[in-house]
C-alpha positions in Angstrom: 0.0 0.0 0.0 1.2 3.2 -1.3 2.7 5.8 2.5 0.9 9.0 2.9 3.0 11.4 1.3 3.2 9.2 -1.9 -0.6 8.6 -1.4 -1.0 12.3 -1.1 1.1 13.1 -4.6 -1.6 10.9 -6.2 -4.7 12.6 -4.4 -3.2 15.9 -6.1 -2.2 14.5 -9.3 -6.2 13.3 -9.4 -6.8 16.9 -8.8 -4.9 18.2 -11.3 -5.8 16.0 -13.8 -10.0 16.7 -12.7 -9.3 20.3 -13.0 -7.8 20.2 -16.7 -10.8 18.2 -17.3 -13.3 20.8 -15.6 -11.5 23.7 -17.5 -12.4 22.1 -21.1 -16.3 21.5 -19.5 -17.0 23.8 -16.8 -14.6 26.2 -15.8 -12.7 26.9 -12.7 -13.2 23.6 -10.9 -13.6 23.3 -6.6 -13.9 19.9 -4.9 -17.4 19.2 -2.4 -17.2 16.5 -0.3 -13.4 15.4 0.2 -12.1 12.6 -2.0 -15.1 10.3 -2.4 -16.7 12.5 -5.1 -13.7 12.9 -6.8 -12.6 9.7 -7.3 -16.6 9.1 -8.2 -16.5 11.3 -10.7 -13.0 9.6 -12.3 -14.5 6.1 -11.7 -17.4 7.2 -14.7 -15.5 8.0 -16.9 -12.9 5.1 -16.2 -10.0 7.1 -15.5 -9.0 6.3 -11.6 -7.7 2.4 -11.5 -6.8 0.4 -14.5 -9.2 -2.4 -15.2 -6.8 -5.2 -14.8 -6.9 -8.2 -12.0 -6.8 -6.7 -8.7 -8.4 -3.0 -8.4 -11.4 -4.5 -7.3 -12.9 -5.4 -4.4 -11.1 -5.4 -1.4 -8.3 -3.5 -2.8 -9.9 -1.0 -4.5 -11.6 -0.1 -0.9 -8.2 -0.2 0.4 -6.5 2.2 -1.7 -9.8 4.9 -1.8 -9.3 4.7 2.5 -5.5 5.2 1.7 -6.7 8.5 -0.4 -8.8 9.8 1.8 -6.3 9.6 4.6 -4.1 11.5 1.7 -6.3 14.1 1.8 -6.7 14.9 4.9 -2.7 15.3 5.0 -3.0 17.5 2.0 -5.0 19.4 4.0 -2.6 19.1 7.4 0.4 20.3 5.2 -1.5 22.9 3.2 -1.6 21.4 -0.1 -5.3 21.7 0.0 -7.5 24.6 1.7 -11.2 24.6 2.7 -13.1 27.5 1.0 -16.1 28.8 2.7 -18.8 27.1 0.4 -17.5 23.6 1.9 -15.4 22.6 -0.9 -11.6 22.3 -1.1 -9.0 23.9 -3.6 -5.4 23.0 -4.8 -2.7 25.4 -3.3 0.1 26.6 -5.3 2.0 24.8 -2.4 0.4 21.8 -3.9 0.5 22.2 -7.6 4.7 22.6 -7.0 4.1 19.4 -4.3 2.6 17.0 -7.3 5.0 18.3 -9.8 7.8 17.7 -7.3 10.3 15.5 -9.0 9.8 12.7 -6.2 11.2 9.6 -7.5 8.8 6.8 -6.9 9.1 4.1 -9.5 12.2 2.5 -10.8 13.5 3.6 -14.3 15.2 0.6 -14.6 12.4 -1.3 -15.9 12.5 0.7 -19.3 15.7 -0.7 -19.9 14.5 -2.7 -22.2 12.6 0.0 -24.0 13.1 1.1 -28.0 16.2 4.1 -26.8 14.3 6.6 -28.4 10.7 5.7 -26.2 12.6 5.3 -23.1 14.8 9.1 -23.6 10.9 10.4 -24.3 9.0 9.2 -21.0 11.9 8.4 -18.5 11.7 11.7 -16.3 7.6 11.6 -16.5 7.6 7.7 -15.4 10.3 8.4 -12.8 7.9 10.5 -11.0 4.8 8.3 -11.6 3.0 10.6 -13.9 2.6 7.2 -16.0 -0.2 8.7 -18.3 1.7 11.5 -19.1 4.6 9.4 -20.2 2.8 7.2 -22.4 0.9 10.2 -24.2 4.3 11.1 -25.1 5.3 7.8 -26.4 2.6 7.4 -28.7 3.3 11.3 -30.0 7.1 10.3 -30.5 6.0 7.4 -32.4 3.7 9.0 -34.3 6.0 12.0 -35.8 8.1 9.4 -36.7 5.8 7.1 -38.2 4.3 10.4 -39.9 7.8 11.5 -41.2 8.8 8.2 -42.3 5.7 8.4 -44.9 5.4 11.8 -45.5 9.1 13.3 -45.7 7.3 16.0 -47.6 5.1 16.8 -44.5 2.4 16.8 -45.9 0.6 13.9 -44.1 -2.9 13.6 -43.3 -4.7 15.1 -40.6 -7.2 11.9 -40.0 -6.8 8.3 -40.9 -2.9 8.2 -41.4 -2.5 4.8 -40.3 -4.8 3.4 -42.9 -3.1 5.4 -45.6 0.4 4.7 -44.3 -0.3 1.0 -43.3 -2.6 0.1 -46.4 -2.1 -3.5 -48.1 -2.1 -3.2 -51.8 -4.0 -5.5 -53.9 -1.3 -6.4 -57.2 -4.4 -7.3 -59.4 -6.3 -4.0 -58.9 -3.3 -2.0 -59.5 -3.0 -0.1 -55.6 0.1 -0.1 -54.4 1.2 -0.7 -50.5 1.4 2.4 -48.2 4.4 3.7 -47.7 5.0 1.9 -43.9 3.9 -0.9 -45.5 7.7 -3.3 -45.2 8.0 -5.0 -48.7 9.7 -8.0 -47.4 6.3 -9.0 -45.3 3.6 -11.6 -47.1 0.6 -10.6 -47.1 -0.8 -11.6 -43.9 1.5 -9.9 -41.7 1.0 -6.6 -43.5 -2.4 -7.0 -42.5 -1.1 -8.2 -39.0 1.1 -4.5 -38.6 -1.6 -2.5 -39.4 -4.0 -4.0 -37.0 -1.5 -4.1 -34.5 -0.7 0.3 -35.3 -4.5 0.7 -35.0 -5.0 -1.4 -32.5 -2.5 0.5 -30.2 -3.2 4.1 -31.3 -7.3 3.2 -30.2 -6.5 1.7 -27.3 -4.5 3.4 -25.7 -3.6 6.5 -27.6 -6.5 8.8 -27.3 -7.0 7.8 -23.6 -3.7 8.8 -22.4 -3.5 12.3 -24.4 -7.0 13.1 -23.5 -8.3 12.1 -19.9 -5.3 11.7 -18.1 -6.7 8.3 -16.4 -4.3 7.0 -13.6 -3.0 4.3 -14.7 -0.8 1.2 -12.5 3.2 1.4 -13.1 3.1 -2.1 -14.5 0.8 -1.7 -16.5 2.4 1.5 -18.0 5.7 -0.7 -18.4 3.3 -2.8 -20.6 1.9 -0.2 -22.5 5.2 1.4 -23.0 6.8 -1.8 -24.3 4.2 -2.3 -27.0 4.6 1.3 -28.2 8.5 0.2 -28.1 7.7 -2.8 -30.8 5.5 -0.4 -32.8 8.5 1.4 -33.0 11.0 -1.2 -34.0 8.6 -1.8 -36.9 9.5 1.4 -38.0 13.1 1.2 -37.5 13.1 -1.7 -40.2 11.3 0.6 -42.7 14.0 2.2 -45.2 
């Protein structure tokens, strides 16, 4: 179970990431109720707690008590302040608290890592901001995928993996996309492009967007299929 102070980086880092949501939707964000709304509110729209094997249950209830003892030493330490109307707001104390560079995951794991993924999301996964570090990964990938078919720069705006990754037919005269690695049969150029598409809607849009928090193993996961993905490329001319 994650100590207090750790505890209390990811109550503030849920905070942050709820008040760049409220900015897009609502405006200036405050926070009724302690931490039990909050991680509600992240819960529908399935952003708090990855959906793999063990954050249910029992655990799950663990770590929301483990939070809410967070933020009430948020609130000790002045990382958090009650505002008249009953609700709570970040302090700029806090913000520079959750953006602290407090090393709490291993960067050894990324080790095995494609070296240009790993030189991308080491400092934001050395301080657990695990979302943050695979939105960059899939933006490294994709300017490179995008200048590896487009030298010109003129790449499409939507759809540039199906353009890039498309399987030409010899009989109707198309020709593969440029990603498209010659020395593949058939089935496996099929087998790339469902495995680029498969990885940009998974996880892609997810991670730039919403911010969810997301486990460190799974992000070592994550990371090390965007690090494959990549060492498709690298075999590309």
């Amino acid at each position: 179970m994650l100590d207090i102070p750790v505890a209390c980086l990811v109550v503030l880092k849920l905070i942050m990431a709820e008040e760049k949501h409220a900015a897009r939707s609502y405006g200036n964000p405050r926070f009724p109720g302690g931490i039990e709304p909050l991680l509600e509110r992240r819960f529908q729209r399935g952003a708090v707690f990855s959906s793999a094997p063990g954050y249910e249950g029992v655990l799950q209830r663990q770590v929301a008590t483990q939070l809410a003892r967070a933020w009430q030493w948020a609130h000790s330490e002045g990382y958090l302040v009650d505002l008249e109307s009953g609700s709570s707001q970040i302090t700029q104390e806090g913000i520079e608290y959750a953006e602290s560079k407090v090393r709490i995951q291993q960067v050894s794991q990324l080790r095995y890592l494609h070296p240009s993924i790993r030189a991308k999301v080491e400092s934001k996964f050395r301080t657990g901001e695990n979302s943050d570090a695979i939105g960059l990964a899939f933006k490294n990938i994709e300017a490179t995928a995008r200048a590896k078919a487009w030298p010109s720069g003129n790449s499409p705006t939507k759809h540039w993996i199906g353009q890039a990754f498309k399987v030409g037919n010899v009989q109707q005269g198309v020709s593969d996309g440029p990603l498209v690695n010659s020395q593949y049969d058939t089935a496996k150029k099929h087998a790339i492009q469902k495995m680029f598409d498969g990885a940009f809607g998974t996880y892609r849009n997810l991670h730039l967007h919403q911010d969810p928090l997301v486990s460190e193993g799974e992000t070592v996961k994550i990371l090390g299929q965007i690090s494959l993905l990549m060492e498709e490329l690298d075999k590309l001319p």
